[in-house]
N, C-alpha and C positions, 0 to 999 in steps of 0.2 A: 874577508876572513874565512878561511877553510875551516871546514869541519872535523870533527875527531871521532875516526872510527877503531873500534877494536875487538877482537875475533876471540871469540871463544869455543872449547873444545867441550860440548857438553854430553857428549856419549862418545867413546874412543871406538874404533870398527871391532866390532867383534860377532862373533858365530851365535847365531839365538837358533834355538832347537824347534817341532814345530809343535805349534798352539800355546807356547810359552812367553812370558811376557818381559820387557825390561823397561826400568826409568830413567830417565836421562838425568842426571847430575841439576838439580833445581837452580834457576836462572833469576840472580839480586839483581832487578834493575831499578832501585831504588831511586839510584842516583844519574841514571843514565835518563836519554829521549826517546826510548824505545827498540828497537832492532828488529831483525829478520833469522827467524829460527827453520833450518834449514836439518832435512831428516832423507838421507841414504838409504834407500832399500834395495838389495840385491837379491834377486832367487837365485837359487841353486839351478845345476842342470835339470833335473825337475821340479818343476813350477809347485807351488802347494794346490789344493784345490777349494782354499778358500783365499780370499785375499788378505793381505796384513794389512792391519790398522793401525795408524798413527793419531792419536788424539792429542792437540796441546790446549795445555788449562792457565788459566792465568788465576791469581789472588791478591787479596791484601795483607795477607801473612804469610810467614814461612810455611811449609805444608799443606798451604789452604791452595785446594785444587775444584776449579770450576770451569768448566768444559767451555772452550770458548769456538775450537775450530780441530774436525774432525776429519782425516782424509785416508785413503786405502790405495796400495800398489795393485799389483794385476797379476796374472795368471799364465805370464808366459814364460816359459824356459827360458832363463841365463838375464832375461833382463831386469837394469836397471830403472829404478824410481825414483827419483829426485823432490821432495816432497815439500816447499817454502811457506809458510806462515808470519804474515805484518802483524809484529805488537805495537800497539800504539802507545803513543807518550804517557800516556794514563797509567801503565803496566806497569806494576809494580813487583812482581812473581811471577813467573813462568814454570811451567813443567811440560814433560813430553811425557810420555806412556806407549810405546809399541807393540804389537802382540801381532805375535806369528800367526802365518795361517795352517791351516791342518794340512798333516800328513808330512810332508817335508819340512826344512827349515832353510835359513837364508843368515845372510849379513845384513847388520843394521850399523848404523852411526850419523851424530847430530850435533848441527855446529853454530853458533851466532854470529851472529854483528851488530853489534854494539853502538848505538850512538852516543858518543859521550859527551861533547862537545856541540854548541851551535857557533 
């Protein structure tokens, strides 16, 4: 028996300004076996000269945000960041949190996959 995966669109690409923060669309996997929450960072032609951070938090309720896995892109002009976090079956809520690094800004966006099915 194959499994059942399904993709979600939890931050759509958009332009973040620098040392400004955005949150990802909060992640019900109530009903699901867990997934993999995957986070896009792009700098601009010039680099910031701190790094952005992505922290994702997992909970037992809606809202309820507890830092589970915390990671940062880099400092070099034009490149991209690909940033992957395992929830486990236990996960019941997810949320991301991104925050620019200083002095310039970049692109960010953030996607799932979904186990729904064993």
């Amino acid at each position: 028996m194959a499994s059942t995966h399904t993709s979600k669109t939890l931050l759509t690409s958009q332009a973040l300004a620098a040392a400004a923060s955005v949150n990802a669309t909060e992640w019900n996997l109530t009903t699901a076996y867990g997934g993999l929450a995957a986070v896009k960072l792009t700098n601009g032609g010039t680099a910031p000269t701190t790094v952005p951070i992505v922290k994702f938090y997992v909970g037992e309720s809606t809202g309820t945000k507890r830092l589970y896995y915390q990671a940062s892109g880099d400092l070099v002009n034009s490149s991209v960041n690909d940033i992957v976090c395992e929830l486990p079956q236990g996960t019941m809520f997810a949320n991301i949190t991104i925050t620019w690094g200083a002095t310039t800004g970049g692109t960010v966006e953030a996607y799932g996959q979904e186990l729904t099915t064993i």
